[in-house]
KOLFI-16827 format. One line per 5 residues: number of its first residue (from 0); their letters; for each residue z negated, x negated, y negated of N, C-alpha, C, O. Coordinates in Angstrom, 3 decimals. Each point is the difference from the previous one (the first is absolute). Layout:
BEGIN
NUM) A) Z X Y Z X Y Z X Y Z X Y ~ ...
This chain:
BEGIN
0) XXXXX) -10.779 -13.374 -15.379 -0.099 1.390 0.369 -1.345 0.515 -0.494 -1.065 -0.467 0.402 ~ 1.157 1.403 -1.249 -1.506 0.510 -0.626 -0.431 0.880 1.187 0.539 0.538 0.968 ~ -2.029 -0.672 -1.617 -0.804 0.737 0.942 0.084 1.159 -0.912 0.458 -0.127 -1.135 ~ -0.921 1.343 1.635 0.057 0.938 -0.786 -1.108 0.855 0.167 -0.227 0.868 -0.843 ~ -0.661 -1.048 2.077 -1.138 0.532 0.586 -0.547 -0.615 0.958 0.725 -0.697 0.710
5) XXXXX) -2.067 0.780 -0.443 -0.650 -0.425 1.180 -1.320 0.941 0.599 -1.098 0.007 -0.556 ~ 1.331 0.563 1.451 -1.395 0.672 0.308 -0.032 0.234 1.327 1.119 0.243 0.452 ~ -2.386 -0.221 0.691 -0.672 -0.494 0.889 0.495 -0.763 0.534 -0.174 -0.018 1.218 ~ 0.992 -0.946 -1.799 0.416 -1.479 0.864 1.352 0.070 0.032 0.666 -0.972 0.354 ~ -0.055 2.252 -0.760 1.424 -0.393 -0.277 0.484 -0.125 -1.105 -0.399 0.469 -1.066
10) XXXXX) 1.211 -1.060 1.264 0.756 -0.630 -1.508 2.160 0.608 -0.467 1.097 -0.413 0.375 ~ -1.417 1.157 -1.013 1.716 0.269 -0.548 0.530 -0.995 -1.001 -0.277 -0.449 -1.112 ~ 1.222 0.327 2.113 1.230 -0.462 -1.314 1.082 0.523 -0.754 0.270 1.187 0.182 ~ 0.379 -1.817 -0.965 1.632 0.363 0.236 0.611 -1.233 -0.624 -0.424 -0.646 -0.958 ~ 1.676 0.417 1.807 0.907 -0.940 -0.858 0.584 0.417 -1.042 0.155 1.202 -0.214
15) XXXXX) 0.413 -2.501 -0.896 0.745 0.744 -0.877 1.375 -0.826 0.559 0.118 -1.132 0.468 ~ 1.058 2.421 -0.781 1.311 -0.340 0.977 0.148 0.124 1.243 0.827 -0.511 0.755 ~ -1.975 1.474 -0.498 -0.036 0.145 1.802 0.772 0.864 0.365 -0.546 0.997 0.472 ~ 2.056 -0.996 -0.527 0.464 1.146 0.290 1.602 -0.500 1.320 0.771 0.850 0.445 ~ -0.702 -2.144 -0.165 0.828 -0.434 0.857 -0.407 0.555 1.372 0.569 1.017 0.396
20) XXXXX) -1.711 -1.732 0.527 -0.437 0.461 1.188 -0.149 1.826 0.196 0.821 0.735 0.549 ~ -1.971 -0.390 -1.110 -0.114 1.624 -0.290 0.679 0.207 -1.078 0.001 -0.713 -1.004 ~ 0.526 1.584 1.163 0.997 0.337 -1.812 -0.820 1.699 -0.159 0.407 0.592 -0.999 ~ -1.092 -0.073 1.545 -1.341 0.948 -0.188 -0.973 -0.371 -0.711 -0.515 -1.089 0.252 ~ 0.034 1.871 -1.284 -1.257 -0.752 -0.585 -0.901 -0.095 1.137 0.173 0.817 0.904
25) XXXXX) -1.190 -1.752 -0.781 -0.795 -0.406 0.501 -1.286 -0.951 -0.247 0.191 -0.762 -0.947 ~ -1.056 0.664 1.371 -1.418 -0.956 -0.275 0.009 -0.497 1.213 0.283 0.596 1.039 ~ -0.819 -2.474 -1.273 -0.738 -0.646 1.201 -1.823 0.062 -0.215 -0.640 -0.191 -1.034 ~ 0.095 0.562 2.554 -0.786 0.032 -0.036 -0.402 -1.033 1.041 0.661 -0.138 1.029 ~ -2.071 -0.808 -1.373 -1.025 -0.371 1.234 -1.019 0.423 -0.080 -0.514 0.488 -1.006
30) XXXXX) -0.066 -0.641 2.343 -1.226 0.108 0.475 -0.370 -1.198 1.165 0.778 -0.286 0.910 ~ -1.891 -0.253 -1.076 0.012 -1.242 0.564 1.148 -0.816 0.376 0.807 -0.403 -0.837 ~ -0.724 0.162 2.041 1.385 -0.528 0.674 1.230 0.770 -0.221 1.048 -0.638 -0.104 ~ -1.024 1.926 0.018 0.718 1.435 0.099 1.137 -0.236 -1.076 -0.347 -0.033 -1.181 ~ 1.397 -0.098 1.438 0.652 0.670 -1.312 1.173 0.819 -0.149 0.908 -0.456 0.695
35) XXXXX) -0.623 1.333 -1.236 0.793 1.256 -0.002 1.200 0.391 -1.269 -0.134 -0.533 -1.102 ~ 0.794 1.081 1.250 1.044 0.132 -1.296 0.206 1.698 0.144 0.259 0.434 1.123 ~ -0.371 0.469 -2.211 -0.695 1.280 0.257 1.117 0.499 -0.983 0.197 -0.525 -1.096 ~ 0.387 1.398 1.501 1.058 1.196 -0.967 -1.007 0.353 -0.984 -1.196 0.013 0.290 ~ 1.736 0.335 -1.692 -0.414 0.715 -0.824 1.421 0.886 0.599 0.869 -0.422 0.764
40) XXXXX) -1.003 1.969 -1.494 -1.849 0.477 -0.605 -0.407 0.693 1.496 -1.201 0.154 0.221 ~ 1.844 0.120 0.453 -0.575 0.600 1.359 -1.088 -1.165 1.066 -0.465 0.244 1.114 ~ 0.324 -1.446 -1.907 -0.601 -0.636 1.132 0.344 -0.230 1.733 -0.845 -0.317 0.837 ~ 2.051 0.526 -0.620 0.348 -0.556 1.561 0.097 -1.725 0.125 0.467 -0.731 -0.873 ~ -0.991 0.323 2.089 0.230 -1.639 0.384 1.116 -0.329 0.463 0.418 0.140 1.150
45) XXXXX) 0.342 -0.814 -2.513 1.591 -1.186 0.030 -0.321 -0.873 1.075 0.727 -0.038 0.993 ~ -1.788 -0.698 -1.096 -0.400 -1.340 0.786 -1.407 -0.095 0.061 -0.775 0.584 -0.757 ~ 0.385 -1.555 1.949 -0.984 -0.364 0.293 -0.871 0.876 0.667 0.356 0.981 0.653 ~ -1.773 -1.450 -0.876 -0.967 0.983 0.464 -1.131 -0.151 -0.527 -0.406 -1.124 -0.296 ~ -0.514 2.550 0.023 -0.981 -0.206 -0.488 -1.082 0.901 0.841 0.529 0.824 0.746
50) XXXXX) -1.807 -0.848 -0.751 -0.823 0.475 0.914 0.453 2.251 -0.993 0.396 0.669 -0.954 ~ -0.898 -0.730 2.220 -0.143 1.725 -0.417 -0.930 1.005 -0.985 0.147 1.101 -0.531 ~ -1.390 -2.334 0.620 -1.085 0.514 -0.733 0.264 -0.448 -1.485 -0.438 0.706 -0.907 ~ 1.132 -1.844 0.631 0.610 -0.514 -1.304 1.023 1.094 -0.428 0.145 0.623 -1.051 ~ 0.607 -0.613 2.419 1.461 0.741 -0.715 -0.506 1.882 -0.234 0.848 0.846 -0.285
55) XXXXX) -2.049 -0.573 0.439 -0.225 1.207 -0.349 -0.670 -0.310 -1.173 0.566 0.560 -0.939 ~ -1.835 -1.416 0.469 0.255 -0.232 -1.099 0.938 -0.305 -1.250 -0.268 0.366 -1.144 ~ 1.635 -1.232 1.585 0.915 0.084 -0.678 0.559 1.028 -0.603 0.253 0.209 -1.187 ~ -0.080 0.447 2.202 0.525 1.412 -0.166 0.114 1.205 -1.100 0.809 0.714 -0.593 ~ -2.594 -1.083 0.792 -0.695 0.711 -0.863 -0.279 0.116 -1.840 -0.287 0.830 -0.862
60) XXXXX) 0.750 -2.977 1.105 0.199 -0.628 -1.486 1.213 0.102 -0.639 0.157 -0.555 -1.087 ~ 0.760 1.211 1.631 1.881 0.164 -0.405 -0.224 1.484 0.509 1.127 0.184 0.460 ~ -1.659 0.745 -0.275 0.140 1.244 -0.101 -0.469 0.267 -1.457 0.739 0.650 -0.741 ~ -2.186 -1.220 0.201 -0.160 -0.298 -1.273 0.726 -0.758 -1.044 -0.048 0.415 -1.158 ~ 0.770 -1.573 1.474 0.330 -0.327 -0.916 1.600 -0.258 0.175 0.479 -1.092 -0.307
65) XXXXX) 0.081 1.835 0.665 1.320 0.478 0.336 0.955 -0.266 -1.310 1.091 -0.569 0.053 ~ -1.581 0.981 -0.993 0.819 0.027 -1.225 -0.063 -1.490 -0.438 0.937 -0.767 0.220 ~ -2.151 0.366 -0.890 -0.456 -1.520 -0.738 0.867 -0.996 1.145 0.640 -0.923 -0.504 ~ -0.587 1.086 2.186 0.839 -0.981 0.594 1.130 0.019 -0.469 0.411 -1.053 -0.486 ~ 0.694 2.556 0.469 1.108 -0.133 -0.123 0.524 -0.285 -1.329 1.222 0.006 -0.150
70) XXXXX) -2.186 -0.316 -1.080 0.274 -0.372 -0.954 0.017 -1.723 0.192 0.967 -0.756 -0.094 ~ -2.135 0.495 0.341 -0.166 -1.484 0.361 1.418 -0.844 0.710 0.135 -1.219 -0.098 ~ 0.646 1.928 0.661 0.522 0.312 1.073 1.542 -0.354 -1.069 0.710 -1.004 -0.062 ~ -0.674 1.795 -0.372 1.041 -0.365 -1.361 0.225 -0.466 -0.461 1.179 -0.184 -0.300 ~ -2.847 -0.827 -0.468 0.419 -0.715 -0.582 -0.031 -1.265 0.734 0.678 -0.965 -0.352
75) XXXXX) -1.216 0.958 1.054 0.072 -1.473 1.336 1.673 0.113 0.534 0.591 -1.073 0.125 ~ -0.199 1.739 0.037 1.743 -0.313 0.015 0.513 -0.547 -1.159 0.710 -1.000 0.101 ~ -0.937 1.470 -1.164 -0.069 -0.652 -1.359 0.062 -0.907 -0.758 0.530 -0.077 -1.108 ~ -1.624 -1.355 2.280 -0.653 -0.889 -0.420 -0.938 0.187 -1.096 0.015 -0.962 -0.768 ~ -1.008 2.091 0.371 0.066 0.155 -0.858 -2.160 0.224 0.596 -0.432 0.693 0.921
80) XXXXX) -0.238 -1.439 -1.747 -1.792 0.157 0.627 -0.208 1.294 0.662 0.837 0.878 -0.207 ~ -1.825 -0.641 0.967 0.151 1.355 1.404 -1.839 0.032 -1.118 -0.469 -0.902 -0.694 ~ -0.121 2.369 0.988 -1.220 0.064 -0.417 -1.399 0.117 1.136 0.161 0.203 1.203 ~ -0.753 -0.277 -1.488 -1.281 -0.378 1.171 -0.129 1.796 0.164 0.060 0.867 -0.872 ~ -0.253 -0.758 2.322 -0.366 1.778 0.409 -1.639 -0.292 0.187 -0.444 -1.068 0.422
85) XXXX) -0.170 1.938 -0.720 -1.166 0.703 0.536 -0.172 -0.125 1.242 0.742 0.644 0.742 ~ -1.932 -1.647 -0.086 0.170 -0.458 1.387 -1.114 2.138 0.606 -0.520 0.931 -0.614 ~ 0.837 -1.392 2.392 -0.449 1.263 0.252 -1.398 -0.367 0.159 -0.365 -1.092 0.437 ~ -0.817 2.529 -0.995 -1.300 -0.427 0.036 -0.539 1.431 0.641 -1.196 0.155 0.246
């Protein structure tokens, strides 16, 4: 599962072929212990949990990069390499 970003301690993923469990695009995210599975492109929580102060940062990193996910997003159904996003700074 590529990473695709990492910034203040959290880390995104996505599978490629992840489309059995969620059949929604989606990203896994951690944060320490924390880990979460997050709708693209609206960002609502499928699973898990993540602290609030993360998940408003999250938020903030898929309000920006909304598009580059749902491409990534495409081609990770695909099987096909996902590209590294611009972590949030």
């Amino acid at each position: 599962m590529p990473v695709i970003s990492m910034f203040y301690g959290i880390i995104v993923r996505m599978f490629y072929f992840d489309t059995d469990m969620h059949q929604a695009p989606h990203i896994h995210v951690q944060y320490a212990e924390e880990s979460a599975v997050i709708g693209l492109p609206n960002g609502e929580l499928l699973e898990g949990t993540l602290k609030s102060s993360k998940m408003t940062l999250l938020q903030a990193w898929l309000e920006i990069h909304r598009d580059e996910l749902m491409a990534d997003w495409q081609l990770a159904v695909e099987g096909q390499p996902v590209f590294k996003i611009e972590p949030l700074r």
